[in-house]
RODOTI-506971 format. One record per residue (C-alpha): residue number from 1; chain; x, y, z. Coordinates in nm, 4 decimals. Layout:
BEGIN
PT   num   cadena         c1         c2         c3
PT   NUM        A          X          Y          Z
...
This chain:
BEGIN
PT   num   cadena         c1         c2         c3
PT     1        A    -0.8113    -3.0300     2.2061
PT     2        A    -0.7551    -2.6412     2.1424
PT     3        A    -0.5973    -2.5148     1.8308
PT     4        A    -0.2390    -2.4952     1.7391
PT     5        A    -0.1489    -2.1508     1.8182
PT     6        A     0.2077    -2.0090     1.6516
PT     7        A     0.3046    -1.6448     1.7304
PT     8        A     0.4516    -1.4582     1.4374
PT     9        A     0.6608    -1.1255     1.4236
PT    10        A     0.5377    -0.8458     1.1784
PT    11        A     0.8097    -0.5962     1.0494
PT    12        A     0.7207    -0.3754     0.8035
PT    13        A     0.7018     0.0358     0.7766
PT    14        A     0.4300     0.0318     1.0670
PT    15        A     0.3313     0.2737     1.2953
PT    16        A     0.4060     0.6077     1.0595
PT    17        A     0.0515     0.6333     0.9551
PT    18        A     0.1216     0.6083     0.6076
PT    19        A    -0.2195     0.4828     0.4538
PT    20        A    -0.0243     0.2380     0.1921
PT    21        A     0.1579     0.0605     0.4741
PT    22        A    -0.0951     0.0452     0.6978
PT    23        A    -0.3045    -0.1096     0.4441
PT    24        A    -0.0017    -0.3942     0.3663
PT    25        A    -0.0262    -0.4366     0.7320
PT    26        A    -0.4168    -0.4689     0.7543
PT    27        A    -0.4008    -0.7045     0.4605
PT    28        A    -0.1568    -0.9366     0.6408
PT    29        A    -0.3280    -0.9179     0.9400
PT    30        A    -0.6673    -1.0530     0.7986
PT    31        A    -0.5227    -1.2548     0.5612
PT    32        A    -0.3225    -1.4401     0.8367
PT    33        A    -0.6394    -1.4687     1.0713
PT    34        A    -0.8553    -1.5897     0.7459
PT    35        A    -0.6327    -1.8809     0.6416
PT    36        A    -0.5576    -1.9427     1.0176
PT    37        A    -0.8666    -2.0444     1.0787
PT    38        A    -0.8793    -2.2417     0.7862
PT    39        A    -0.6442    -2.4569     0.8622
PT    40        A    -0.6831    -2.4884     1.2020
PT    41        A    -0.4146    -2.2796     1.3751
PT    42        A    -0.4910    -1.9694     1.5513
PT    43        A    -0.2376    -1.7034     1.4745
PT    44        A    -0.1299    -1.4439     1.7429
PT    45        A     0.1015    -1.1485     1.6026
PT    46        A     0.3378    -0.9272     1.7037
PT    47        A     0.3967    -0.6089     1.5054
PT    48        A     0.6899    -0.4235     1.5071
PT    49        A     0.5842    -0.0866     1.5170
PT    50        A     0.7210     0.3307     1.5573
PT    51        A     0.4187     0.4278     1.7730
PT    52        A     0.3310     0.0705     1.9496
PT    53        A     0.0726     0.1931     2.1707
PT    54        A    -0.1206     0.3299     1.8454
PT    55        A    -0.0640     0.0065     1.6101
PT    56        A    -0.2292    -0.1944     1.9074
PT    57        A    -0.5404     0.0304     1.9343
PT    58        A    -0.5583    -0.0010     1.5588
PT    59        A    -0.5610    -0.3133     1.4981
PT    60        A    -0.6451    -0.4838     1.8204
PT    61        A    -0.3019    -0.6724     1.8120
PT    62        A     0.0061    -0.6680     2.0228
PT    63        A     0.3113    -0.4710     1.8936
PT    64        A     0.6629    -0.3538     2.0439
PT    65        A     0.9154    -0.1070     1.9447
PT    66        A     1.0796    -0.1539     1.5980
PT    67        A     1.4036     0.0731     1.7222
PT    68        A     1.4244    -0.0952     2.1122
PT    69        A     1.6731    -0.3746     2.0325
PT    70        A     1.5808    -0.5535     2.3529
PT    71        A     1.1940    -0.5689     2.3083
PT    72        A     1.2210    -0.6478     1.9456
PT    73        A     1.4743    -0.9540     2.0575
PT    74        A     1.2492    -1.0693     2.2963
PT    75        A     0.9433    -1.0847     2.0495
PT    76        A     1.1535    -1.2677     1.8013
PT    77        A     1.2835    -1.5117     2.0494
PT    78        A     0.9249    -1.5939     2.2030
PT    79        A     0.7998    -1.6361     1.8314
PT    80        A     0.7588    -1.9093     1.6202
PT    81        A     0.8177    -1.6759     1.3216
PT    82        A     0.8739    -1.3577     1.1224
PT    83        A     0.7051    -1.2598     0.8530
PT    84        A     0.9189    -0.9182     0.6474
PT    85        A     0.7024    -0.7152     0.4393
PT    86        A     0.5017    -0.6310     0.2275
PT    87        A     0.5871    -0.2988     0.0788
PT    88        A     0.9119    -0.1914    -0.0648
PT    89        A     1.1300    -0.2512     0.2483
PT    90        A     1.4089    -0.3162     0.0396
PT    91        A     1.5535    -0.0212    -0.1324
PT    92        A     1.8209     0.2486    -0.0884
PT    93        A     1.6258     0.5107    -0.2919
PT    94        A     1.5009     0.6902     0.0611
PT    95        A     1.7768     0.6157     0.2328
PT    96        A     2.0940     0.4361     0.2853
PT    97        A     1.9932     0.2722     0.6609
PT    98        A     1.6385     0.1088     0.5292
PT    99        A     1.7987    -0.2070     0.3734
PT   100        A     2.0325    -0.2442     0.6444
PT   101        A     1.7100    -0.2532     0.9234
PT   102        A     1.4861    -0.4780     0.7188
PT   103        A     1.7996    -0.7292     0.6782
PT   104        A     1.9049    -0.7139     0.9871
PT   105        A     1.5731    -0.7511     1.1640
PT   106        A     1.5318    -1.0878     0.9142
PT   107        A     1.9415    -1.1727     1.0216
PT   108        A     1.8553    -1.1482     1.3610
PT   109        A     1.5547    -1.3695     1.3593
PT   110        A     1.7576    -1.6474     1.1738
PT   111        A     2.0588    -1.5984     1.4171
PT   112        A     1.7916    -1.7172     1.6561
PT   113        A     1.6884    -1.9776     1.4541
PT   114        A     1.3361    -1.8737     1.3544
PT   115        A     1.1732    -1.9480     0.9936
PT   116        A     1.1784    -1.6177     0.8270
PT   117        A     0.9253    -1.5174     0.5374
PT   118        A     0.8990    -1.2690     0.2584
PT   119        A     0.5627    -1.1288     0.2274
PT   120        A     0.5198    -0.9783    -0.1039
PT   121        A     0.8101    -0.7486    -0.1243
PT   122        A     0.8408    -0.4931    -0.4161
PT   123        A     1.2369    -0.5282    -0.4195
PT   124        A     1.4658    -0.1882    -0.5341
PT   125        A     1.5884     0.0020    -0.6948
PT   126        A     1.9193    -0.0946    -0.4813
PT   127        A     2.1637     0.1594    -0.6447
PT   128        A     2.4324    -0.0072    -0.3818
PT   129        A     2.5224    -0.3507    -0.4761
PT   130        A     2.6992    -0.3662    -0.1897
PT   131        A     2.3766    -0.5070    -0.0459
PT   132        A     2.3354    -0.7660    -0.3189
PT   133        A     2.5389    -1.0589    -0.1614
PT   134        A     2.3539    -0.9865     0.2076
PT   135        A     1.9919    -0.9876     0.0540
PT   136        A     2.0953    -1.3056    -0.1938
PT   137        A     2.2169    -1.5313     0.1385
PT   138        A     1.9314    -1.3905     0.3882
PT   139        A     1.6557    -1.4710     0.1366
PT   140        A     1.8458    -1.8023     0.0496
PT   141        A     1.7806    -1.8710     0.4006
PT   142        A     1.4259    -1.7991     0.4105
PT   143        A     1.1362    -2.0739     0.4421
PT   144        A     0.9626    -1.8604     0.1583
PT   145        A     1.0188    -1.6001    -0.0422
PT   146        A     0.7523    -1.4020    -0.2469
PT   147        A     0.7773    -1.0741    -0.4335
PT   148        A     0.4722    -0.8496    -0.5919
PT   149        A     0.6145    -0.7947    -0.9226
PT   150        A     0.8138    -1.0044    -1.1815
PT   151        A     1.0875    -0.6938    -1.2229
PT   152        A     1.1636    -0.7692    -0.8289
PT   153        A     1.1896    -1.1560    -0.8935
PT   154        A     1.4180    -1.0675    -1.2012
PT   155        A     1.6479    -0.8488    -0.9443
PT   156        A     1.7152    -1.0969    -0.7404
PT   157        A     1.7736    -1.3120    -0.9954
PT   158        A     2.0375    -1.0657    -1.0658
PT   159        A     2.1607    -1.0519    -0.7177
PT   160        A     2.2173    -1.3941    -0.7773
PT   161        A     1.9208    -1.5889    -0.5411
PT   162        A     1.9066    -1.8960    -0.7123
PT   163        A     1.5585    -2.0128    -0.5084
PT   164        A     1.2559    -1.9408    -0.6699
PT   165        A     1.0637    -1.6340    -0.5725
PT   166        A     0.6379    -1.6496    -0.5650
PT   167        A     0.5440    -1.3758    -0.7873
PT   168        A     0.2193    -1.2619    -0.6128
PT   169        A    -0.0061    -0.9332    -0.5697
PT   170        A     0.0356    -0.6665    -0.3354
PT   171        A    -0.1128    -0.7563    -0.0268
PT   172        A    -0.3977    -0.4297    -0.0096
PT   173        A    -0.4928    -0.6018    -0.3540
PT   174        A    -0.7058    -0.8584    -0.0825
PT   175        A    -0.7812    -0.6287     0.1924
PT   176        A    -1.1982    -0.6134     0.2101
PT   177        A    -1.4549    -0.3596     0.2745
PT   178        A    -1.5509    -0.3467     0.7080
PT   179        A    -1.9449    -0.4295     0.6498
PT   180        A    -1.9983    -0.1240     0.8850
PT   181        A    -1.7566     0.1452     1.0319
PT   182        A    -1.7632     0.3323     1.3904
PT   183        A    -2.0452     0.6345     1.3651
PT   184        A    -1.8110     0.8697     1.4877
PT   185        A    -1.5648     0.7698     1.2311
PT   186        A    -1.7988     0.8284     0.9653
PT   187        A    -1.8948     1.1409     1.0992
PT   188        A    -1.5399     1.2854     1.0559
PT   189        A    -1.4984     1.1513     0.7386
PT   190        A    -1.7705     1.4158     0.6115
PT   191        A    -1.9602     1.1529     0.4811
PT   192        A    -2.3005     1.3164     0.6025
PT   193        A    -2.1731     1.6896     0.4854
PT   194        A    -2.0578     1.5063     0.1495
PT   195        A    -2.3982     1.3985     0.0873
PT   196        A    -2.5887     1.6887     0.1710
PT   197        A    -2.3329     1.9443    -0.0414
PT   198        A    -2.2083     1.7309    -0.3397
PT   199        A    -2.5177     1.5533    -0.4199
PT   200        A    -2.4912     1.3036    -0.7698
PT   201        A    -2.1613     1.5125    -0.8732
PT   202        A    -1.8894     1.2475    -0.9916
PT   203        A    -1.5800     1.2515    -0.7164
PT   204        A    -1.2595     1.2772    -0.8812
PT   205        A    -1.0333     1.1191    -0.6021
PT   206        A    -0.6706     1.2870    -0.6285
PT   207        A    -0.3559     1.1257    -0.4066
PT   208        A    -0.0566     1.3660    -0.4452
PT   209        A     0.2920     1.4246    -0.2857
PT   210        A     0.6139     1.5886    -0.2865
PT   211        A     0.8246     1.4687    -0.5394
PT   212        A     1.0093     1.7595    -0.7366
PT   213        A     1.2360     2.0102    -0.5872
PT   214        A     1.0768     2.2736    -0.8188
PT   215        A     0.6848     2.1382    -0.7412
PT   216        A     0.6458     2.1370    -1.1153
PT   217        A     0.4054     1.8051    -1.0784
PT   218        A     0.2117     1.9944    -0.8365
PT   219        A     0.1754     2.3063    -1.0933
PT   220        A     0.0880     2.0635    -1.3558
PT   221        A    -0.1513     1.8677    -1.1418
PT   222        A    -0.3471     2.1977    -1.0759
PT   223        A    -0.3592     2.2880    -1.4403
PT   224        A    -0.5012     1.9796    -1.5245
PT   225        A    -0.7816     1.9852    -1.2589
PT   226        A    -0.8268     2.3490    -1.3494
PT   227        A    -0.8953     2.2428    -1.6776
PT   228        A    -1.1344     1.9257    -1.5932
PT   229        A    -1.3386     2.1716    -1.3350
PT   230        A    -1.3889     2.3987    -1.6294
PT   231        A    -1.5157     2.1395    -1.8329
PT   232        A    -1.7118     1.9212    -1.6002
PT   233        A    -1.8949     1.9582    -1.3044
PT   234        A    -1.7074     1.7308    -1.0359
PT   235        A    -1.6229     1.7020    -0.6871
PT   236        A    -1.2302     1.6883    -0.6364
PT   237        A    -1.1361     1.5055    -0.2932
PT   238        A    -0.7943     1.4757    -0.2177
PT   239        A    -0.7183     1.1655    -0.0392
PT   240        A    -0.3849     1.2022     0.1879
PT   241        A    -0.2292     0.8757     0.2085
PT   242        A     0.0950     1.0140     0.4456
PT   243        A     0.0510     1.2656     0.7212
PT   244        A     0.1073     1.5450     0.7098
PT   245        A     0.3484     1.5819     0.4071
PT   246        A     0.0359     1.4764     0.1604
PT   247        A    -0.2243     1.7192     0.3402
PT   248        A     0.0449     1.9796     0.2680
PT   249        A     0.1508     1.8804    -0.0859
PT   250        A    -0.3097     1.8858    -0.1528
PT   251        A    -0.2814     2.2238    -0.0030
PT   252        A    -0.0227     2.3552    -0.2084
PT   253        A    -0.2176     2.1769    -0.5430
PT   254        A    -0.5442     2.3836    -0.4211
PT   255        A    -0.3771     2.6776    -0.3684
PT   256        A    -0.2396     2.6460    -0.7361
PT   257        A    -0.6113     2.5534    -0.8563
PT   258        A    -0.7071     2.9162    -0.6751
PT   259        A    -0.9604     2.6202    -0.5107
PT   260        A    -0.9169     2.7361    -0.1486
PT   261        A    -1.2845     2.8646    -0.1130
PT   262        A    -1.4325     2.6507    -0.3688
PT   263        A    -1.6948     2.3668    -0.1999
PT   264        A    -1.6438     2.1042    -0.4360
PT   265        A    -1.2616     2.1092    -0.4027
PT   266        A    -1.1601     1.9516    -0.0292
PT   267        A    -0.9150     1.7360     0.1584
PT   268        A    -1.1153     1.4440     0.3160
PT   269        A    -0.9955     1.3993     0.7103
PT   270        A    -1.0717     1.1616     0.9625
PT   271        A    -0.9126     0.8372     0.6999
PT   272        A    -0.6511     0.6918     0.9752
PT   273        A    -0.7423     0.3296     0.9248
PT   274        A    -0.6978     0.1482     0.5962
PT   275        A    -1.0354     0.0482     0.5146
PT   276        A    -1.1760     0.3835     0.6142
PT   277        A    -0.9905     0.5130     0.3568
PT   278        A    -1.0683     0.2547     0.0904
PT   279        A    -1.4173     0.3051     0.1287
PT   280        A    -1.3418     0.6391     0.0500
PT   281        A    -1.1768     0.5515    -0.2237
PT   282        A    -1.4416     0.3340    -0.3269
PT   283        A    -1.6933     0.6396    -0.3262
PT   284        A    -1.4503     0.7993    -0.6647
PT   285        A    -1.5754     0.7807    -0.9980
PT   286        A    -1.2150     0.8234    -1.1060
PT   287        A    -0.8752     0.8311    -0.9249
PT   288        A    -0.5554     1.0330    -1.0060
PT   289        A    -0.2989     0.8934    -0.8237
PT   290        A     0.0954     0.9348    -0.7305
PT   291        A     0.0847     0.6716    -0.4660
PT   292        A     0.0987     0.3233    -0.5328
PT   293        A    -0.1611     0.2689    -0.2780
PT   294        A    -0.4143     0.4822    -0.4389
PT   295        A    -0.4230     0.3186    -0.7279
PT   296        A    -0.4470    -0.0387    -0.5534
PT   297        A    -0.7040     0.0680    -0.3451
PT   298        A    -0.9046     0.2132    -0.6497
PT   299        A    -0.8191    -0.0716    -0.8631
PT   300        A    -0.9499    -0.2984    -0.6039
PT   301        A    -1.2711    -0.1542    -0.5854
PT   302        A    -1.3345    -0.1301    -0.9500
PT   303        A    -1.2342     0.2597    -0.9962
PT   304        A    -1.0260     0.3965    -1.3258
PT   305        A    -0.7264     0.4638    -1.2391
PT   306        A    -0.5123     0.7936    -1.3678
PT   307        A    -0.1300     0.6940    -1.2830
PT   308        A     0.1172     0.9609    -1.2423
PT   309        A     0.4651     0.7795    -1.1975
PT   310        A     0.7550     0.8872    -0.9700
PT   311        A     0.8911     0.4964    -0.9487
PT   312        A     0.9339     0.2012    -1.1469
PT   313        A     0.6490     0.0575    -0.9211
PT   314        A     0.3609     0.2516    -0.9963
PT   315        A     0.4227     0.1593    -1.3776
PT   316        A     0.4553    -0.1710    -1.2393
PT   317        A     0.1006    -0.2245    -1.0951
PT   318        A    -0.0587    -0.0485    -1.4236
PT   319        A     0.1131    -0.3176    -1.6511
PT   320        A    -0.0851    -0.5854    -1.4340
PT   321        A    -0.3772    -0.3926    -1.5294
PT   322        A    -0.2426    -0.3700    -1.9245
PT   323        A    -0.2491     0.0241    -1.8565
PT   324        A     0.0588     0.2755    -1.8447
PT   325        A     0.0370     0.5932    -1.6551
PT   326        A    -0.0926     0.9260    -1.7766
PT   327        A     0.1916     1.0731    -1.6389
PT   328        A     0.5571     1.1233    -1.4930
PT   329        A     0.6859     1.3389    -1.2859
PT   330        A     1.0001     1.4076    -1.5442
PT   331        A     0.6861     1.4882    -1.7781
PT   332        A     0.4219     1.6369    -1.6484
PT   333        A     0.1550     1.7077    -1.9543
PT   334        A    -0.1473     1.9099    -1.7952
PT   335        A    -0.3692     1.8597    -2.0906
PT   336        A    -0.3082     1.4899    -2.1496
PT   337        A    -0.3882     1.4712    -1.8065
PT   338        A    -0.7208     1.6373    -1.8347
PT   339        A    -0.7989     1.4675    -2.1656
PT   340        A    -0.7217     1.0832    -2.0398
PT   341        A    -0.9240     1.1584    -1.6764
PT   342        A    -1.2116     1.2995    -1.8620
PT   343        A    -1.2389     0.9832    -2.1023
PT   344        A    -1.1852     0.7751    -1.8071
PT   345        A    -1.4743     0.9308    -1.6274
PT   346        A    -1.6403     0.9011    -1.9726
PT   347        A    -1.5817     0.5211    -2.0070
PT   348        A    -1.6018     0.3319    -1.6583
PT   349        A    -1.7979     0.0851    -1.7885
PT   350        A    -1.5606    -0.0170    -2.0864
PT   351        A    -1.2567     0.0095    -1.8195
PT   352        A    -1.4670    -0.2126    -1.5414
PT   353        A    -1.4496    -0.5075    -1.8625
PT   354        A    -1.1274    -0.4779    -1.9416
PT   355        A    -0.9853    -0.4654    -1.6333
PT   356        A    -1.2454    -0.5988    -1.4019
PT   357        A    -1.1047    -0.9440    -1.4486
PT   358        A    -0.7451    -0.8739    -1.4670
PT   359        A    -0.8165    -0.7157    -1.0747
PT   360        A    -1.0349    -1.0522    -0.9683
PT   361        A    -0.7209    -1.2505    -1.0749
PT   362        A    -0.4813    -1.0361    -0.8578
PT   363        A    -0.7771    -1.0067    -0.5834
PT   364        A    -0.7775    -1.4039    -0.5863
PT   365        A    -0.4011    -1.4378    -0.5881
PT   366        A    -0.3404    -1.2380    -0.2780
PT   367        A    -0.3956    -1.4278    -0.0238
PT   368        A    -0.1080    -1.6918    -0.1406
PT   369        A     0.1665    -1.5607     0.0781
PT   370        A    -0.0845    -1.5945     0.3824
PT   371        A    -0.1912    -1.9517     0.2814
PT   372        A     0.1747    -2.1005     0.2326
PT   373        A     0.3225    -1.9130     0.5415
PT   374        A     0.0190    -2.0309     0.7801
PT   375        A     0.0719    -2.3844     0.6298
PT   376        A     0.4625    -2.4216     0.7279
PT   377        A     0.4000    -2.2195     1.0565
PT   378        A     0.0878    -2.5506     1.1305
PT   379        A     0.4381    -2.8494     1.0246
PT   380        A     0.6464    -2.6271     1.2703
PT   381        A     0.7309    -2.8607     1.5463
């Protein structure tokens, strides 16, 4: 007899080539396939996606159209499934449509009378609470809820949701090394030029965006490298986690730095799929990081992490780690900055013990949502 197979529907922010999201969808992916095949059910998804044709070379996996009503209906209606998240789908900060998709993609799946499942959601702000009675009953009607922090479980406590929500990692907290990537892929990472130019030089990995009107973070990000170049000899690679906007907001920091010529200062290319860029991450002695993403990916693979907060979540993740971030963009401080990287790079070892088991904990945990999900998808009938 062949394996129970149960088709599931994917919606998330996919298909934008943000790094962070691609990595939430990655993590799903494989940890959906992993506990699949542990139980015995072989789990075929369906990703709803901005750029379908790209998600499906990605990731070898089937995806439609998240804004084509019809193909997105028929996916849901052939599925045994959907699975929302992870990420911070629900939130009004960046915009006041995004809550209203993400609900009503989950609305019309249960109008159709498919389970519906909340994959590690990092829920708000929600400034509206307009939307708090339509998230409470839609997640009241899910087959499982589970959120990445305990400040998103309280909120919906708030909202009123009266059902238990999973606190659980971010998904990217599980995603794994590839045990070998496409040559060409390495080759336009730099890898090979990296070797041959930086030689033993610690990387400082740096993940920056656009966040004030003013670019005062940016100002006070270049200060602070200016001021750990002049006192260390370091590579600075800026990792761009969303194209373009974060290849632009790296320029504008190395213009700032007067870096533009300099050959240990670059912007590292060629990063598209998730665990290209966490092995690039992996290669940091330190990171400074704006994005959440960064700092998971560093975290996972045992690098310090510098955290620069625009959003509640960022200080979020550091409390899991015990840490707080060096950092805000309302207070940019360019020599505490420099000061805290430099005895980070100082002290790796003392932040690997300390945190190194706080980060196999949330490693461990992260595969929960994937392992309950995959075990009511195998009762279906």
């Amino acid at each position: 007899m062949g394996r129970t197979v149960r088709q599931v529907v994917l919606s998330g922010y996919y298909g934008f080539r943000n790094s962070g999201d691609e990595a939430v969808l990655q993590s799903i992916l494989l940890a959906l396939q992993a506990e699949g095949e542990r139980a015995g059910v072989a789990i075929e998804p369906v990703v709803l996606s901005i750029d379908p044709a790209w998600t499906e070379r990605m990731y070898g996996v089937k995806a439609v159209h998240r804004m084509k009503l019809g193909e997105v209906l028929s996916a849901i209606r052939q599925s045994d499934g959907l699975i929302s998240g992870g990420g911070s789908l629900l939130q009004d900060a960046t915009g006041k449509l995004t809550i209203p998709y993400y609900l009503g993609i989950l609305k019309l799946a249960q109008w159709l009378g498919k389970p519906t499942f909340i994959y590690s959601q990092g829920i708000g702000p929600v400034g509206r609470k307009v939307f708090f009675g339509p998230i409470r009953r839609t997640f009241a009607r899910s087959a499982y809820v589970s959120v990445r922090d305990k400040e998103s479980a309280e909120l919906l406590k708030r909202m009123g949701l009266r059902r238990p929500a999973e606190i659980v990692p971010d998904p990217v907290m599980g995603l794994p090394l590839r045990t070998s990537a496409p040559a060409e892929e390495a080759a336009v990472a730099g890898h090979e030029e990296q070797a041959e130019r930086v030689g033993s030089l610690p990387v400082i990995g740096v993940s920056v965006r656009f966040w004030n009107e003013d670019r005062s973070e940016l100002a006070a990000l270049a200060d602070a490298l200016k001021q750990i170049r002049r006192e260390r000899a370091v590579e600075v690679r800026f990792l761009p986690f969303h194209l373009p906007d974060d290849e632009e907001a790296s320029r504008e920091v190395i213009r700032r730095m007067c870096a533009e010529d300099a050959p240990d200062v670059r912007i590292a290319g060629g990063l598209d799929h998730p665990q290209a860029m966490l092995a690039a991450v992996g290669e940091c002695s330190l990171l400074i990081g704006m994005r959440l993403h960064s700092l998971i990916y560093a975290a996972s693979q045992q690098v310090p992490v510098a955290g620069i907060s625009y959003d509640p979540k960022i200080d979020q993740f550091l409390a899991r780690l015990k840490r707080t971030a060096v950092a805000s963009t309302e207070r940019m401080d360019a020599g505490v900055i420099a000061r805290e990287s430099l005895l980070l790079l100082d002290s790796r070892e003392a932040w690997t013990r300390t945190a190194g088991p706080l980060i196999d904990t949330l490693k461990s945990e992260a595969h929960r949502p994937a392992e309950r999900i995959v075990e009511l998808l195998a009762k279906k009938g």
